[in-house]
Structure formats: structure tokens, C-alpha cells
Backbone as CSV, one residue per row, in Angstrom:
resi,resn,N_x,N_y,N_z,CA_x,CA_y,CA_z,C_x,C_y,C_z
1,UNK,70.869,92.125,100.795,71.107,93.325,100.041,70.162,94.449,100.457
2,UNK,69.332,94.055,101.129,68.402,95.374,102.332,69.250,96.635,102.159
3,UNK,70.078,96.328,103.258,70.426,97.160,104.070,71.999,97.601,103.111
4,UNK,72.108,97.580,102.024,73.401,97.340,101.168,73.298,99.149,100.762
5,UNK,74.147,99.781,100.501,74.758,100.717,100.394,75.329,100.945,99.030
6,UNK,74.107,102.179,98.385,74.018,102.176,96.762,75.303,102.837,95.969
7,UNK,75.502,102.961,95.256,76.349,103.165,94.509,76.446,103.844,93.131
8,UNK,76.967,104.924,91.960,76.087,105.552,91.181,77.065,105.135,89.412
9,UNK,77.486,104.030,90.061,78.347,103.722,88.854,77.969,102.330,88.503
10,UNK,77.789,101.063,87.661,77.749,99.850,87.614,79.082,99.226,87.280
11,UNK,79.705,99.929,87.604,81.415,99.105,87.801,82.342,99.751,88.190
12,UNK,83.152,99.909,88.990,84.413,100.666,89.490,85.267,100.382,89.222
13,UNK,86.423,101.548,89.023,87.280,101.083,88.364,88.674,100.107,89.329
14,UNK,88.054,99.981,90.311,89.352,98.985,91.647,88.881,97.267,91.358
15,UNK,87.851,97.317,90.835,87.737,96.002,89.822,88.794,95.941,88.696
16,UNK,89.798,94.823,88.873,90.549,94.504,88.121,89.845,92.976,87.989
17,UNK,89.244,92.051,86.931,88.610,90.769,87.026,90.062,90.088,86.345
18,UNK,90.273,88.588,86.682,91.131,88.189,85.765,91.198,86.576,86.424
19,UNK,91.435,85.728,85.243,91.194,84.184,85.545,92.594,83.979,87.002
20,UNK,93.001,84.728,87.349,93.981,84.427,88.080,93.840,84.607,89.667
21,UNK,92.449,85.058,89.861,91.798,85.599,90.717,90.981,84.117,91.677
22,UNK,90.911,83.001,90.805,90.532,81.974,91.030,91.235,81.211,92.716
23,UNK,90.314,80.809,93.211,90.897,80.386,94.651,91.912,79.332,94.884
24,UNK,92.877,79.488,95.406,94.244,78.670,95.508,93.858,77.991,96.977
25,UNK,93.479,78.314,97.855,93.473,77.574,99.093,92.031,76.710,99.062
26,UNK,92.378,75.477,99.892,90.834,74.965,99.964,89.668,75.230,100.722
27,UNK,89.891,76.454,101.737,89.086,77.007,102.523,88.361,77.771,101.301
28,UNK,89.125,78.672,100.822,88.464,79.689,99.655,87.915,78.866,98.615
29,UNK,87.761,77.119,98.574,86.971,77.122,97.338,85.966,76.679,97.814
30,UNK,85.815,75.637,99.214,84.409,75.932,99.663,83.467,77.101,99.987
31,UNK,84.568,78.041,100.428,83.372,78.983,100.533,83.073,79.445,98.927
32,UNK,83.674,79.399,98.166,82.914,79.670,96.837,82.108,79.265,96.359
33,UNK,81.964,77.749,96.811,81.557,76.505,96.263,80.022,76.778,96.635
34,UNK,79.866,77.507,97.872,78.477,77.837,98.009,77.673,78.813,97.381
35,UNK,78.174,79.958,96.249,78.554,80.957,95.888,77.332,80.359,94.215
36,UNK,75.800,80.887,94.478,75.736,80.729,92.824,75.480,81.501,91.715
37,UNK,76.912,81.819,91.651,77.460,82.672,90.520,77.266,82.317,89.305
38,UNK,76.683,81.365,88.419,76.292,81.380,87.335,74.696,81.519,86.969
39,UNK,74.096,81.209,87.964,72.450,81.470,88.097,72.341,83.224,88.505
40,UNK,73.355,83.729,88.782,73.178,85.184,89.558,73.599,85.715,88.069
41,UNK,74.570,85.373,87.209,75.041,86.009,86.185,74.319,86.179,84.973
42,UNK,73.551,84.827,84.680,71.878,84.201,83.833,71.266,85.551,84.363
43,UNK,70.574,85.301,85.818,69.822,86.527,86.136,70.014,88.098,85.956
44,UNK,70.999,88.447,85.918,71.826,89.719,85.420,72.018,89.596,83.934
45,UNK,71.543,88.666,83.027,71.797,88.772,81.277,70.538,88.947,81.337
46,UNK,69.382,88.197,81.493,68.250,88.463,81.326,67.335,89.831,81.841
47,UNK,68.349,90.576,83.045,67.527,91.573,83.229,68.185,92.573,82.226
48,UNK,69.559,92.221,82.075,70.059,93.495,81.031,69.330,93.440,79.483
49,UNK,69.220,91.804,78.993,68.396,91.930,77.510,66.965,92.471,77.986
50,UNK,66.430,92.023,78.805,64.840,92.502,78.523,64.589,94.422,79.008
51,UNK,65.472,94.744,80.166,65.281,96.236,80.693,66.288,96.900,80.965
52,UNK,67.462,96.153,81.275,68.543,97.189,81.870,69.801,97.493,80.766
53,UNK,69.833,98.150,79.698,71.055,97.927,79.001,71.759,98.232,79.398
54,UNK,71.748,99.531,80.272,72.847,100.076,81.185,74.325,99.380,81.544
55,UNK,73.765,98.088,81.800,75.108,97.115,82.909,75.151,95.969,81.646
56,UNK,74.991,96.441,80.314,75.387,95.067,79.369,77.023,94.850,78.883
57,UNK,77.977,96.194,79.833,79.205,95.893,79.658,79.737,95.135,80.465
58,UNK,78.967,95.433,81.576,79.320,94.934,82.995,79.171,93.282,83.094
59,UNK,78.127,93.223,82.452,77.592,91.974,82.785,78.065,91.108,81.899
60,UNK,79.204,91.671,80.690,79.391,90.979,79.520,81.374,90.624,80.280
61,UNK,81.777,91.458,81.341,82.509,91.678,81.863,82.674,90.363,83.113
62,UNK,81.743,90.319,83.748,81.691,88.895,84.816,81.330,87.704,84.661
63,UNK,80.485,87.939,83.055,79.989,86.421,82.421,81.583,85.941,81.862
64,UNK,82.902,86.154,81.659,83.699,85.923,81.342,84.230,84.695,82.048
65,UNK,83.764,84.681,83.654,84.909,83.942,84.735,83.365,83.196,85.429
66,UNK,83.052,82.256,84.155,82.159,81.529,85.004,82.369,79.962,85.780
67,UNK,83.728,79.768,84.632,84.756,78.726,85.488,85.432,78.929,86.524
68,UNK,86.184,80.066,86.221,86.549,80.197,87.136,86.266,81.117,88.398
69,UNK,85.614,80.938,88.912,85.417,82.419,90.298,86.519,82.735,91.140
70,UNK,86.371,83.608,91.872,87.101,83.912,92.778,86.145,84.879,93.786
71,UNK,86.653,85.538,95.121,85.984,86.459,95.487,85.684,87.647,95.318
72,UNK,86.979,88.184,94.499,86.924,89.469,93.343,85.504,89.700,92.399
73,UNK,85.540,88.311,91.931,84.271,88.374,90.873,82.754,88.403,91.772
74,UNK,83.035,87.763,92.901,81.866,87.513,93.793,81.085,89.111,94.107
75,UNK,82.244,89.912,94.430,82.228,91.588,94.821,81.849,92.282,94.315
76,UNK,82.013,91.963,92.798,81.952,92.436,91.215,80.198,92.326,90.884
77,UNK,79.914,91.389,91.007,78.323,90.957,91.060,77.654,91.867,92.262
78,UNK,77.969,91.926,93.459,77.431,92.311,94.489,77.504,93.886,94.361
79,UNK,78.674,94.274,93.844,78.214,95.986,93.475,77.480,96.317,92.158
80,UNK,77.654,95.339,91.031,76.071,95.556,90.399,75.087,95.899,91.242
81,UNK,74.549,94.635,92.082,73.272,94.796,92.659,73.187,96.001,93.252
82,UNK,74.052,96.811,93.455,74.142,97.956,94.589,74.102,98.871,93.561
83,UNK,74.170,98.742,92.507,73.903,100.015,91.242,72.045,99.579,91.152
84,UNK,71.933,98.383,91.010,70.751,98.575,90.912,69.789,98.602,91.372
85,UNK,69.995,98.553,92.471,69.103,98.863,94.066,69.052,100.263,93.992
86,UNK,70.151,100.928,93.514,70.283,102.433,93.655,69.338,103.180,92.373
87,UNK,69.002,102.597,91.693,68.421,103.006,90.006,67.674,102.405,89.976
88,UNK,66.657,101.974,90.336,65.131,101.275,90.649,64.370,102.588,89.881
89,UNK,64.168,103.296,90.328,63.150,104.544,89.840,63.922,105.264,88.412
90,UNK,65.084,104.904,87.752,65.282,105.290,86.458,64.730,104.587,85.590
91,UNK,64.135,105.416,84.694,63.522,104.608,83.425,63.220,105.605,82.128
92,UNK,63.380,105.583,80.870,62.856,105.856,80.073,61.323,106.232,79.583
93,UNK,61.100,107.254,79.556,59.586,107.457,79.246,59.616,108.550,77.802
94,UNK,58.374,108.259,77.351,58.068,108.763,75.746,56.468,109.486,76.275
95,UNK,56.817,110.664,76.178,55.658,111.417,76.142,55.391,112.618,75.617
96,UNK,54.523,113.408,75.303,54.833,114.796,74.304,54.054,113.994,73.348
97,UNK,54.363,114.491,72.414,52.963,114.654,71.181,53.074,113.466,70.371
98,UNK,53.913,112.527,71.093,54.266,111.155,70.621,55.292,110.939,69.110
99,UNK,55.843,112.162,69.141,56.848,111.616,67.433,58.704,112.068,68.296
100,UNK,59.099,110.610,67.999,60.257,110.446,68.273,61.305,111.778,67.336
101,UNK,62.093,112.431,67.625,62.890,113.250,66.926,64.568,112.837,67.352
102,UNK,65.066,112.560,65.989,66.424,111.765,66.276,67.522,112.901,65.230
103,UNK,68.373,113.592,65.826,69.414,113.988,64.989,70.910,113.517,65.094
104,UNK,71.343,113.647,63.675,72.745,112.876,63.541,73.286,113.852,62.798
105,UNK,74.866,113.721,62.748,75.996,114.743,61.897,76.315,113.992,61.308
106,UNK,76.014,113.607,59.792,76.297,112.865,59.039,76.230,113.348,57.619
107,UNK,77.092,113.190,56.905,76.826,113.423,55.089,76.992,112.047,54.573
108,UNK,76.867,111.194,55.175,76.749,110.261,54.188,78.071,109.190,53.720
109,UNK,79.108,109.941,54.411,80.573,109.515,53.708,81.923,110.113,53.340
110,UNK,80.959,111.602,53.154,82.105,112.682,52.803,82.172,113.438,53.741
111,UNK,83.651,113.898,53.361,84.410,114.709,54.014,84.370,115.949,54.716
């Protein structure tokens, strides 16, 4: 993923995921078979709960097809990483006189 080519979205929309995507030939399930897509998907929940909420649709999106893979989903993971290779230096910072200021349009209920 060096040399991988960033990207400014964490999902595109030519991702269509779907259990049907799953490999029919037996060439395509060894090469899947080498493929570890549920330790890569773990690793992508844990970076989204502890820092990245950004990709918690995304990632709530590929944890779906952990039975079943295919190479669709494989692609799907691999342009995450390419969102987040690309967004390394985004982050949240709190600075200024230190008091959070939050506004909302709300009455409460009424109309």
C-alpha cells in the first residue's frame, strides 16, 4: 500500500457489496482463501472505535460479508486503506480559550 494511490472519499459509489459476490470458481476461492479479511476488518473496527469515526459506515458496510468474501469486498477494504493513507494528517484539535460552544435549533418539541 506504499506506493497506492489516495483517494478523498471512504467509499465509492461503484461499490455495489452483496452476498452474491462470493466466489463460484475454485481458482477464485483459493486465491481468497489467502485473503485475511476478517483480521483486516477487526483492524478497521478498532481503528474506527478508538480514532477514526469517519469510515464507521464503511466499515459497518464490509463487516457484513465476513462469510462470505468475494473480490469486490477484497477492493472495498483496499480503498478504505487508500482513504486512509490519504487522511493521516486530519485530526480534530480543541484550542482557543478552551470552552467548547455547541448550537442547536431546537424548542424543545414545538412547532
Amino acid at each position: 500500500m506504499e506506493k497506492a494511490k489516495i483517494v478523498s472519499t471512504p467509499f465509492a459509489t461503484h461499490f455495489k457489496l452483496s452476498a452474491a459476490m462470493n466466489p463460484k470458481f475454485e481458482h477464485e476461492k483459493k486465491c481468497m482463501e489467502t485473503v485475511s479479511y476478517s483480521s483486516t476488518v477487526g483492524s478497521l473496527m478498532y481503528l474506527m472505535v478508538c480514532t477514526r469515526l469517519d469510515i464507521a459506515q464503511v466499515v459497518s458496510v464490509v463487516s457484513r460479508y465476513l462469510a462470505c468474501l468475494g473480490r469486490g469486498h477484497w477492493e472495498a477494504i483496499k480503498w478504505i486503506f487508500r482513504y486512509l493513507k490519504g487522511t493521516t494528517n486530519a485530526h480534530l484539535e480543541f484550542g482557543g480559550n478552551g470552552i467548547l460552544t455547541g448550537y442547536v435549533d431546537s424548542d424543545f418539541g414545538g412547532d
